[in-house]
N, C-alpha and C positions, 0 to 999 in steps of 0.2 A: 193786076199783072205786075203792076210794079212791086208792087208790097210783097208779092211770093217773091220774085228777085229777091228783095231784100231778105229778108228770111232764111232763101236757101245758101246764098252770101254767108250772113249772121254764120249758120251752123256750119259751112264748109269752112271759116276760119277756126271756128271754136275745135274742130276737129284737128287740125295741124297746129303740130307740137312749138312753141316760139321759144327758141335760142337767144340768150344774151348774144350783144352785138359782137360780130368778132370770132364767133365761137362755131364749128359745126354740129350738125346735129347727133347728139350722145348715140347714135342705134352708129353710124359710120365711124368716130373716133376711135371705141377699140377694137373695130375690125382694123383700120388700116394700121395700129399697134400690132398689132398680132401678125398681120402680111409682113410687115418689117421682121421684127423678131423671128421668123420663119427663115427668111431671107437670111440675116446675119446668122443665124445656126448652121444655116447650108454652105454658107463660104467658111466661116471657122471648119465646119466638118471638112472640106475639100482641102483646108488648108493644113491640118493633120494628118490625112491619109496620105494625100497625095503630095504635101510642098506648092509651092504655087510662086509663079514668077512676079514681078511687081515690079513698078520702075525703080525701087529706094532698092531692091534689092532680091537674095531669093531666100526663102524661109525656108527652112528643111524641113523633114521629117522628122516626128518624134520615136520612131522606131528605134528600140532597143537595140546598140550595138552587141553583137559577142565581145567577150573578154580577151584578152591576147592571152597565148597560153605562158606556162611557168618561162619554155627556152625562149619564148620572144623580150623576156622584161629581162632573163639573166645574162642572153649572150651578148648583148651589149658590155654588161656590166665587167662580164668576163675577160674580153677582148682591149676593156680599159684596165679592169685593177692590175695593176703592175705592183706586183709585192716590192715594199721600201722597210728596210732595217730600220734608220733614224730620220728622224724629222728635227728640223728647226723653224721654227716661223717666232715671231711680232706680230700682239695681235692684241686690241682694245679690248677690255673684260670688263663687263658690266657682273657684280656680285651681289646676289640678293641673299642676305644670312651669311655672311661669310665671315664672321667670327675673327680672327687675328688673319684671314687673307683680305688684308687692305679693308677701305671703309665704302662701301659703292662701286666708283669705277677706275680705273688702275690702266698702265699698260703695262706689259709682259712679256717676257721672253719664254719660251716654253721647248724644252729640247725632252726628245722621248727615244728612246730606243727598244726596240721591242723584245721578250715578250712585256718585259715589264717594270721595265724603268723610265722615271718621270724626275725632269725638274723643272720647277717652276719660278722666278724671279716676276716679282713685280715693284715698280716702280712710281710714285705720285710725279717726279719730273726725269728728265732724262740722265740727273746725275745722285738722282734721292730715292735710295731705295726702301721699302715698305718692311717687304721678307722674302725669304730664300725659302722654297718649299722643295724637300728629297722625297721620293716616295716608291716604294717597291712592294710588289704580291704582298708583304708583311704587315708592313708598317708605314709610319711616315716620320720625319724628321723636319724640324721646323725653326730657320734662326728670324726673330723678329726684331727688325731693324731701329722698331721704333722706339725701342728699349735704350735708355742710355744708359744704366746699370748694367753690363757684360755679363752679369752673373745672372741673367733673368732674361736672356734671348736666346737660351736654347732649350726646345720641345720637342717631345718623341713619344711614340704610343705607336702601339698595334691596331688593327684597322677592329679587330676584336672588340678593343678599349676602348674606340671610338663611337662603333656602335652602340653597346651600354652605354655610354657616355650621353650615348642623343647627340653627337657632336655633328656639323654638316658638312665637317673634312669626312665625314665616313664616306660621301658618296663621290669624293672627288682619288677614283682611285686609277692607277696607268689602262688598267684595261679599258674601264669605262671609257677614258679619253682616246687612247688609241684605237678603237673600233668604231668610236663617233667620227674621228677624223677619216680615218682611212674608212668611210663608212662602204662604199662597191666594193672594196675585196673582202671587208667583212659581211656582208649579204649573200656573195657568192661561196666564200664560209659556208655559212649555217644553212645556203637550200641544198650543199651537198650532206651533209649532217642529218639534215631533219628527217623526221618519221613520215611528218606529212605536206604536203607542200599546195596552196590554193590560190586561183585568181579568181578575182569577179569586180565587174564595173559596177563604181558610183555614178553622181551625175557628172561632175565635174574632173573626178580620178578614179586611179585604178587602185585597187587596194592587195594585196598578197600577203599572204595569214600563212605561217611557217611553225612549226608544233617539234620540239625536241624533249628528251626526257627531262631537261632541268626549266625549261619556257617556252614561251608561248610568243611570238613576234609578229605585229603589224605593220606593213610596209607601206606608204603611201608612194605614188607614183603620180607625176603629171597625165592627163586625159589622152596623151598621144604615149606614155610608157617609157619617155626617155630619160627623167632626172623626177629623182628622189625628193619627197619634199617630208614626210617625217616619218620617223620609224618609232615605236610604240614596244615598249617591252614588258612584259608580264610572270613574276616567279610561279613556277608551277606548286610552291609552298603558299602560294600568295602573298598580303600583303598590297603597298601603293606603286602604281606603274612609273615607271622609265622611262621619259621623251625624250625625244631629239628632233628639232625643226630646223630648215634646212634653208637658206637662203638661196646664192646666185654661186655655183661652182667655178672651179677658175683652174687653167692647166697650171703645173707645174713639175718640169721636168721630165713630160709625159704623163703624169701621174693627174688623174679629177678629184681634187679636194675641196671640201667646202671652204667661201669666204665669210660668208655670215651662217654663225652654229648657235644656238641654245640646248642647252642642255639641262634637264628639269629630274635631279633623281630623287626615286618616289619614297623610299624608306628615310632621307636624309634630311629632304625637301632642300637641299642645294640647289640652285638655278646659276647657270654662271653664262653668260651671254659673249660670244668671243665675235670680233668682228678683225681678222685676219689680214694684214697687210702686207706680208711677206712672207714665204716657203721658203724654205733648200732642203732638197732630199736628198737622202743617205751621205748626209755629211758625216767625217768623221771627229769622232768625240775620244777625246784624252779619256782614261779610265778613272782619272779622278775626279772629274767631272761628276759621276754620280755617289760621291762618298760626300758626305759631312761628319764632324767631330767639333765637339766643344775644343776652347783652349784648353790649354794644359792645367790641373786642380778647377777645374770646374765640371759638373758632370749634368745629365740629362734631366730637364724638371720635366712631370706630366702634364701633357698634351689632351685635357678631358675638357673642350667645351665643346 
């Protein structure tokens, strides 16, 4: 009697599976894997479809907003740009490629008058100046300071001349500058102009894609549509794109202009980084303010880097 005992002992342990210490048994471990997993799928899914409240906080939907339409990103824009004839401002300039415009970073005085006159002063100290830059629809005109020979600081060329040239003044021309600055009334510009006018949401911004017969413009907007962060320009000849990135805009005078601007043009590869410390709008400017002339028996040398 005993010895069956023993025996059927014997074979009823031999029959159950023995687990290292510590350890459950392999048939239940990846079931209870699998019930978790189960588990965390069902609350992530709950928490997509529906949002789900929590004490840290509430997590929204990932639902697809619509885009705001073309009048909701313009008529802001509209209701601020106040057309301004001239601008003056002070403003730090970072130059990457800038040829005889200073060597790096410079500050500047910059006075424009629209449609298309530009000067430009830059400065290494507040009483040392670099060069004097005149520039109109044509051409540009150029005295560089740093010249002690008189007969070798004055430069002039066609915006023509420059291109050939490869030179990277070609892309520093008044329009450019003027429509970066004044960038909301030049936006409201071109979506009256344009052929075709589009919005649609990324994840973070809104983007607005505007189609005229000479380009093609991409507009970045912050995620709520109210301030500009870069605009994107493209020749419908083709060729390398046009940027402008926008930092923190600042009133002046009524008028929203930007305080920190880069400006990156594609054909020139000019990048000029302005960080803005001062405005006055529609000052007035003496008319000799935009004329330059060599002295007297000295006459213009070519302006080709």
């Amino acid at each position: 009697m005993n010895h069956r005992d023993t025996e059927t002992q014997r074979k009823a342990k031999a029959s159950v599976s023995v687990c290292p210490r510590g350890e459950k048994s392999g048939a239940t471990r990846p079931t209870t894997i699998r019930t978790l997993v189960r588990f965390a799928a069902l609350g992530l899914l709950l928490a997509v479809v529906g949002g789900c409240a929590t004490p840290v906080g509430f997590i929204p939907s990932f639902r697809r907003e619509p885009p705001p339409s073309v009048e909701d990103l313009v008529a802001p824009l509209r209701q601020r740009a106040k057309p301004a004839k001239t601008l003056w401002l002070e403003s730090r300039v970072r130059a990457r490629r800038p040829g005889r415009l200073g060597q790096g970073i410079f500050t500047s005085t910059i006075l424009i008058e629209r449609p298309d006159h530009l000067r430009l002063r830059g400065y290494r100290s507040a009483t040392f100046m670099i060069f004097d830059l005149l520039a109109d629809g044509e051409g540009m005109r150029l005295r560089d300071a740093t010249q002690s020979d008189p007969a070798r600081q004055y430069y002039a060329a066609t915006y023509e001349r420059l291109r050939l040239a490869n030179s990277s003044l070609a892309g520093l021309t008044p329009s450019l500058l003027i429509s970066a600055l004044m960038i909301e009334h030049t936006i409201v510009e071109r979506v009256t102009s344009a052929q075709m006018v589009s919005v649609r949401r990324r994840w973070k911004t809104v983007e607005m894609r505007l189609e005229t017969n000479d380009e093609r413009i991409w507009v970045t907007f912050d995620r709520a549509g109210e301030n500009i962060l870069a605009v994107r320009y493209e020749s419908a000849a083709g060729g390398r794109p046009t940027y402008l990135r926008y930092g923190e805009m600042v009133e002046a005078d009524g008028l929203r202009l930007p305080q920190q601007l880069e400006i990156e043009h594609g054909q020139s590869r000019m990048r000029l980084r302005l960080e803005v410390r001062q405005y006055k709008v529609n000052p007035t400017f003496r008319p000799e303010v935009f004329m330059m002339e060599p002295p007297a028996g000295q006459s213009w040398l070519p302006l080709d880097m």
